[in-house]
Structures are given as structure tokens and as C-alpha cells.
C-alpha positions in Angstrom: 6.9 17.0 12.6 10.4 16.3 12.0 11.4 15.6 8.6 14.0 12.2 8.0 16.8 12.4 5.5 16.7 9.3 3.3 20.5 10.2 1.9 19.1 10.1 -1.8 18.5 6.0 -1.1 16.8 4.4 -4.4 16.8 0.6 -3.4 13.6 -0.1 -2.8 14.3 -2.9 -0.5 16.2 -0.4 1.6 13.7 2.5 1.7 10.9 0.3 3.0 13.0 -1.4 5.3 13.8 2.5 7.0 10.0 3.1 6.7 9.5 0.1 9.2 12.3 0.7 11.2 11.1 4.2 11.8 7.6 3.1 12.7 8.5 1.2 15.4 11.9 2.3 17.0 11.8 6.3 16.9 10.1 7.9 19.5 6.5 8.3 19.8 6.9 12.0 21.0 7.4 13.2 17.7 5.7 12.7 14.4 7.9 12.2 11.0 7.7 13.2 7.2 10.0 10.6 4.6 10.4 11.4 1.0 11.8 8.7 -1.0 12.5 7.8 -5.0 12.9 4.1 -5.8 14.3 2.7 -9.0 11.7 0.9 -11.4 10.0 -1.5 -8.9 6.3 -3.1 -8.3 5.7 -2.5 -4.7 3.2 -5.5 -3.6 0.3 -4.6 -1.4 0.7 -6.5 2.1 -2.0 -9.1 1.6 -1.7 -9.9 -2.5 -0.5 -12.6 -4.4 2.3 -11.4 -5.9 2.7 -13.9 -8.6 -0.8 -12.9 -9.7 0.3 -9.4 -9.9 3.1 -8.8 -11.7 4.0 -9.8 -15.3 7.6 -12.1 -14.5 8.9 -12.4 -17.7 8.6 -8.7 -17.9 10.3 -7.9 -15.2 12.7 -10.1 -15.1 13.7 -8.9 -18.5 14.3 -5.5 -17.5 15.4 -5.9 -14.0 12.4 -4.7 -11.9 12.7 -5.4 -8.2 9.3 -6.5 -6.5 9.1 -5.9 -3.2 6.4 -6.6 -0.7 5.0 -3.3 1.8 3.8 -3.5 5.2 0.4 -2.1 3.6 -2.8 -3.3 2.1 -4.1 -2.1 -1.0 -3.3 -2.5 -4.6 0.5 -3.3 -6.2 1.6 -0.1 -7.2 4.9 0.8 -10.3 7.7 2.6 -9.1 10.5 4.7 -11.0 12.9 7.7 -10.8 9.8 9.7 -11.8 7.8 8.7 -9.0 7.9 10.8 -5.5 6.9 8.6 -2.0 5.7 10.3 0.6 5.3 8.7 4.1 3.5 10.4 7.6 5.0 8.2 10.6 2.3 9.3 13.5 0.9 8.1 16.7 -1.6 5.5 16.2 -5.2 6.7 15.8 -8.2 4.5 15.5 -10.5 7.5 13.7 -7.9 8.2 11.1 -7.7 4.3 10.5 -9.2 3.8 6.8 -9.6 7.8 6.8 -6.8 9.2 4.4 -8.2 12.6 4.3 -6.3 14.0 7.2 -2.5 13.1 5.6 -3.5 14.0 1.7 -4.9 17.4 2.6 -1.5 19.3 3.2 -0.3 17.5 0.1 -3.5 18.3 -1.9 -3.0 21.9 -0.4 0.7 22.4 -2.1 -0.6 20.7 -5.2 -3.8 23.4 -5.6 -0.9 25.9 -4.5 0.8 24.6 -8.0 -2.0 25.3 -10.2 -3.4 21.5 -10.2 -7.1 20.9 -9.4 -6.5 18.2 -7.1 -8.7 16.0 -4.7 -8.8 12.8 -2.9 -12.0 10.7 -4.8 -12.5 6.6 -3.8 -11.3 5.2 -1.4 -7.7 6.7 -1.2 -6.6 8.2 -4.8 -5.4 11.9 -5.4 -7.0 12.7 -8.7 -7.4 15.9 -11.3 -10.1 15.8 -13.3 -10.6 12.0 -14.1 -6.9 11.4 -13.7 -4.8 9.6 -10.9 -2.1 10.9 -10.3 -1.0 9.4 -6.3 -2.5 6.5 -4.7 -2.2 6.0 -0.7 -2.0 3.3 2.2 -1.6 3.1 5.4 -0.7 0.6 8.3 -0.3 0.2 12.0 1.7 -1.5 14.8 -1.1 -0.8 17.2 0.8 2.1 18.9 2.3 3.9 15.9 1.0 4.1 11.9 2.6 4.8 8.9 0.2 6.6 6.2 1.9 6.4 2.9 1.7 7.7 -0.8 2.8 7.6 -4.1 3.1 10.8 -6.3 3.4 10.2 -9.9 5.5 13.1 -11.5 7.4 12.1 -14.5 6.7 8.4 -14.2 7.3 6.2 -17.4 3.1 5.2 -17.3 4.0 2.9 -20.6 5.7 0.5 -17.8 2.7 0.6 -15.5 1.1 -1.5 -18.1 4.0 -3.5 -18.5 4.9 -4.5 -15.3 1.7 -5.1 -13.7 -0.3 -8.0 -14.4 -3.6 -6.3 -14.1 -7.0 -8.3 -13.1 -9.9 -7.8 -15.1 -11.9 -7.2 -12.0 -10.2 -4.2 -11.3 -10.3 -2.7 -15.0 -14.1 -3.7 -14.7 -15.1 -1.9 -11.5 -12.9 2.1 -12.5 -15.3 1.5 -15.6 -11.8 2.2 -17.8 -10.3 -0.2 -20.5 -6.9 0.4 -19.6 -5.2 1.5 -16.2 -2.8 3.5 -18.4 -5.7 5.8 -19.7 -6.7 6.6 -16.1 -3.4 7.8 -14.5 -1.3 10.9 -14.9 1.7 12.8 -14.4 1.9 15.7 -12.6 4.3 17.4 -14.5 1.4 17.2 -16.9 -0.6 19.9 -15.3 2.4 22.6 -14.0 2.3 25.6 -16.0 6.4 25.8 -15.6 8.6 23.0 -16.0 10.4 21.2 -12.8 12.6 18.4 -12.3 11.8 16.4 -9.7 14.2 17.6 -7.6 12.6 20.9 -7.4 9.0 19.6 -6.9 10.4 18.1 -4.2 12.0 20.8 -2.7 8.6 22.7 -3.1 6.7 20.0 -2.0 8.4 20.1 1.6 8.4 23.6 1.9 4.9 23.5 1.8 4.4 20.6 3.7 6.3 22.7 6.5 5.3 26.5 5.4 4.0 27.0 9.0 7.2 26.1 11.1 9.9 28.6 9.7 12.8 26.3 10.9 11.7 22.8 10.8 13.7 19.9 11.9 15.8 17.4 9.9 17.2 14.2 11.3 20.0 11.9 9.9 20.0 8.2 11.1 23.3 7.3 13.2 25.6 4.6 11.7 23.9 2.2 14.1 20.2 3.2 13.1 21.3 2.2 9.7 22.8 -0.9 10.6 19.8 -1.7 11.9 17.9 -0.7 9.0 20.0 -2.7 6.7 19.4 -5.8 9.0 15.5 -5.8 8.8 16.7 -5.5 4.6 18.5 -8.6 4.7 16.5 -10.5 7.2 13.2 -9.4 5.5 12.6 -6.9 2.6 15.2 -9.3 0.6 14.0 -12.5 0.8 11.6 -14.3 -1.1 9.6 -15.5 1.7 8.2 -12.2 2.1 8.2 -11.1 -1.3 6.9 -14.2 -3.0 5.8 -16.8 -0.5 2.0 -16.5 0.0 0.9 -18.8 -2.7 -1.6 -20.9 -1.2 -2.7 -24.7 -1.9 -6.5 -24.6 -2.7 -9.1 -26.2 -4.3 -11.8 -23.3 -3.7 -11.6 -20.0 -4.7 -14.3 -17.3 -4.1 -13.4 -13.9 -4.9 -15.3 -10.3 -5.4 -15.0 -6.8 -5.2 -17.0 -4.9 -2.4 -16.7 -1.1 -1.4 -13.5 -1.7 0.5 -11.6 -3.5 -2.3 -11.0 -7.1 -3.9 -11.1 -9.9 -1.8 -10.4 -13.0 -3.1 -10.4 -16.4 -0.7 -8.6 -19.7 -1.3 -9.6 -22.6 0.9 -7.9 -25.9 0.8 -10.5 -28.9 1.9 -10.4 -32.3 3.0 -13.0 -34.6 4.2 -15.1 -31.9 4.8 -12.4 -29.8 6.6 -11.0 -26.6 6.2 -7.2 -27.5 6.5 -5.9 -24.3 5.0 -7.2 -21.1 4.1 -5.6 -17.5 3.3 -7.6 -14.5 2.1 -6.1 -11.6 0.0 -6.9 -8.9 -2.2 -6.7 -4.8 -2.4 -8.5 -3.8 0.9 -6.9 -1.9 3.9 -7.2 -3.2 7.1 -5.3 -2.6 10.9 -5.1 -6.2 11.7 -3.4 -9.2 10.0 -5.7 -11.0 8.1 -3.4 -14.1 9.4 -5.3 -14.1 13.0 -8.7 -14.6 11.1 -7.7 -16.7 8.8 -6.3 -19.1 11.7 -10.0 -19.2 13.1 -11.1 -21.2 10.4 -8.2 -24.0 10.5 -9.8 -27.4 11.1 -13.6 -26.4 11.0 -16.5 -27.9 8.6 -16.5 -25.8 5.5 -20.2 -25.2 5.9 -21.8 -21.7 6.4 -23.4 -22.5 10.3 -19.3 -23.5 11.5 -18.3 -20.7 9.7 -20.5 -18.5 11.3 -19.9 -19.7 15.0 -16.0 -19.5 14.4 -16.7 -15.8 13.5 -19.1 -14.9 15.7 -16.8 -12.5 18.2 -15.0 -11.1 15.3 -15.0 -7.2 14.0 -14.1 -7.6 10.7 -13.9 -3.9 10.3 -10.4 -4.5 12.0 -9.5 -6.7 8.7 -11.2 -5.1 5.8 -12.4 -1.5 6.9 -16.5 -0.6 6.7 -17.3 -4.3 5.4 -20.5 -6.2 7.3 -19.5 -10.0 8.3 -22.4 -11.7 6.8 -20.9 -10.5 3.5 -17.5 -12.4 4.1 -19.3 -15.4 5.5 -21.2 -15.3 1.8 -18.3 -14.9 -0.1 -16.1 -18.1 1.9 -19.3 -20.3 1.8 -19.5 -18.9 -2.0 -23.9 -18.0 -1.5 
């Protein structure tokens, strides 16, 4: 695994950007570790409404950036206390969904620390009761990214702030507040570090077998590149904002694999739009399926033919099809 210098980069517009870039233009021979800080920011799951998400006049206020990922799950707060962590591998269908294979070496330098840490749910690092990292991942088909947050010294007071929190989601971790369920890590260290030196640990340990590991610098053009895909995309509020559907139905509800919440726009008895988000993790766009329904009867049997060939594991992870059919038909 070669390890990518970031060059101390904390524009999170930018650092996502070289997360994409590295996922689909460096070579599949090799596999690649990215740390990265980013300055306060809400990072928007893939397939969320961000509007719904974040609390605007907060933000706007104290000059948050909100920037959309590549992955599903949950919005997630950024800061100079928070360490990202991203595995850039080979794609691989059984470790799809499966984030025990890229949060075991982390877990393993965290126990090395003195913290009692394990992956519980779906994909959180907790100790004890407490979340302290969160994870994702997403694919091009030929290469994946598997991602993390880390929260070390992270101002949790803005996590509450920021983030426009459903009541769904409060309901279902059984908590009354998403600030008493997360942690720092520099809660738990018996010495104090900055995060400059957990850092520095944390990639030591990450590559305590290989004595002399690798380091790469992007070339001038590589960057350019980078800060294209920035401009073009990561930037704009297309991508950042502009999923906010026209509907005049809306079924939504939590299932093992996350919220998912539909909005379906009828007319004389047709589905003319439709768009499904929520927290779930999926290797496919949710787009294709979504483009299934288009121009349909919104009745369950239509429904149920348009879907017939689908896997919907591909879109939402472990999740049975009858169960989304129920949920868009609203039974």
C-alpha cells in the first residue's frame, strides 16, 4: 500500500475531489492509504437531501462548507479536530457492505493506544457506548474507496449545530441527543497528543509491517487535474444542493440497512418522477432504479413487473425487494 501526501490540504472541496481522482486514475496495481483534515464542514452522504440535513442559517452564519461525497450513508461534521482516513483498493464484491476488513488495522492501532475499540452496527468504531468514527465506502465497478472519519479533538457542540438531525434517526440509536452518543478520542488516551502526533502514530501503525513504506506526491499535472474535477464538480451547487425533488408522495422508513425515504411525483395515475434517498450504502446509483419506474401506473402489480429483474442488494445492501415495493406503494 502506498501512502498519498495530501500537502496538509483542508478545503474540503479539494480533498474529496483528490479522493475521486485517485480512485479512478491511479493504477490498479497498487493499493493507497489518504489521510486528510478538513476545515469545519457537513460532508452530505451521496444519496441525501441536503437541504434536509443541515441547519442553513447555521451554517451560513459561521461559514461551514457543505459538500456532497461520492458515498452513501449519513451527513457527517467535519473540523480541524477530525482525522479522515480513506483505503483506495481494487474493487471487491465480498467486501462491498463489509467494513470489517478496512477498520481492523485502524481498530488494531487504536487497542495499541489503550482504547477499547470495535466496529458495532452497520459501520461505526465505538468504545463503550461511544462513537467515535463512522465509515463508507463506494465503487466505480473496478476500483473502491472505503472511507472514515476519526473524531479526535472535534468540537462535538457543532455536531448538534450544524446538522439538522431527523427524528427518525435519534429514535432508532434509542439516544435523545446525537451529541451524547459520540466521543473524542483524545477522551480515552492516557497521554495527551495533538493531532499531529496521533497522526503520525496512526500511520506508523497502519504500516508497522513494511519497514520502508512508500509515499507518493501528485505531479503538478495530477493536481491540475484534481482541481478541475473541484471546479467542475465538488464546487457547484448542482452537486452539492440540487436533488430536491417535486413530489406529492412521500413514503419513508428505517430498515436494517438505513433510512430510505421515497418521493414520487404523480399525474393521472403516472409516475412522472421519482428519486429515493436516505442513509443506506449501496454499489450502484440509485439513479438507474429510479429511472425504471418513470412513466409506469403508481400501483403495486406495475411496480412489481418494472422491478422484477432487479437486485436491489446492488442499491441498498442485505434489503429484500418486496420490502421496497411496500414502502413506494406505502402498504
Amino acid at each position: 500500500m502506498i501512502f498519498v501526501e495530501n500537502q496538509g490540504i483542508t478545503d474540503p472541496h479539494l480533498n474529496l475531489a483528490l479522493e475521486e481522482y485517485i480512485v479512478r486514475n491511479f493504477s490498479a496495481e497498487n493499493d493507497y492509504l489518504l489521510f486528510y483534515i478538513n476545515e469545519p464542514s457537513i460532508i452530505i452522504g451521496k444519496n441525501q437531501i441536503t437541504i434536509e440535513e443541515v441547519n442553513q442559517d447555521y451554517i451560513d452564519n459561521n461559514n461551514i462548507h457543505v459538500v456532497r461525497r461520492v458515498s452513501g450513508g449519513g451527513a457527517v461534521y467535519h473540523d480541524f479536530g477530525n482525522l479522515n482516513f480513506s483505503f483506495i483498493t481494487n474493487h471487491d464484491i465480498t467486501q462491498m457492505h463489509n467494513f470489517k476488513k478496512f477498520t481492523e488495522p485502524v481498530i488494531k492501532v487504536l487497542n495499541d493506544l489503550g482504547l477499547d475499540a470495535e466496529l458495532k452496527g452497520r459501520n461505526d468504531i465505538l468504545v463503550g457506548e461511544k462513537k467515535i468514527s463512522g465509515t463508507a465506502q463506494f465503487s466505480t465497478g473496478k476500483r473502491m474507496i472505503s472511507h472514515g472519519t476519526l473524531l479526535y479533538n472535534t468540537d462535538l457542540g457543532e455536531v448538534a449545530n450544524a446538522l439538522n438531525v431527523k427524528p427518525s434517526k435519534l429514535e432508532s440509536k434509542g439516544h435523545k441527543s446525537v451529541r451524547s452518543r459520540v466521543a473524542n478520542i483524545s477522551e480515552f488516551l492516557k497521554e495527551p497528543l495533538s493531532i499531529e502526533e496521533f497522526r503520525a502514530l496512526l500511520l506508523k501503525g497502519l504500516f508497522s509491517e513494511s519497514e520502508d513504506f512508500e509515499t507518493y506526491r501528485l505531479t503538478d499535472e495530477e493536481w491540475k487535474a484534481v482541481h478541475k474535477l473541484k471546479e467542475e464538480k465538488y464546487d457547484t451547487w448542482k452537486w452539492n444542493y440540487g436533488r430536491a425533488p417535486k413530489f406529492n408522495i412521500q413514503n419513508n422508513k428505517r430498515f436494517s440497512v438505513g433510512e430510505i425515504d421515497v418521493r414520487i411525483f404523480v399525474e393521472k395515475g403516472l409516475i412522472k418522477e421519482v428519486n429515493i434517498f436516505g442513509d443506506f450504502f449501496g454499489r450502484d446509483s440509485v439513479e438507474e432504479l429510479e429511472k425504471l419506474l418513470i412513466g409506469i401506473p403508481y400501483d403495486k402489480p406495475s411496480i412489481e413487473k418494472a422491478l422484477k429483474d432487479v437486485d436491489v442488494n446492488n442499491y441498498f445492501g442485505a434489503f429484500e425487494k418486496e420490502e421496497l415495493v411496500d414502502l413506494i406503494i406505502n402498504f
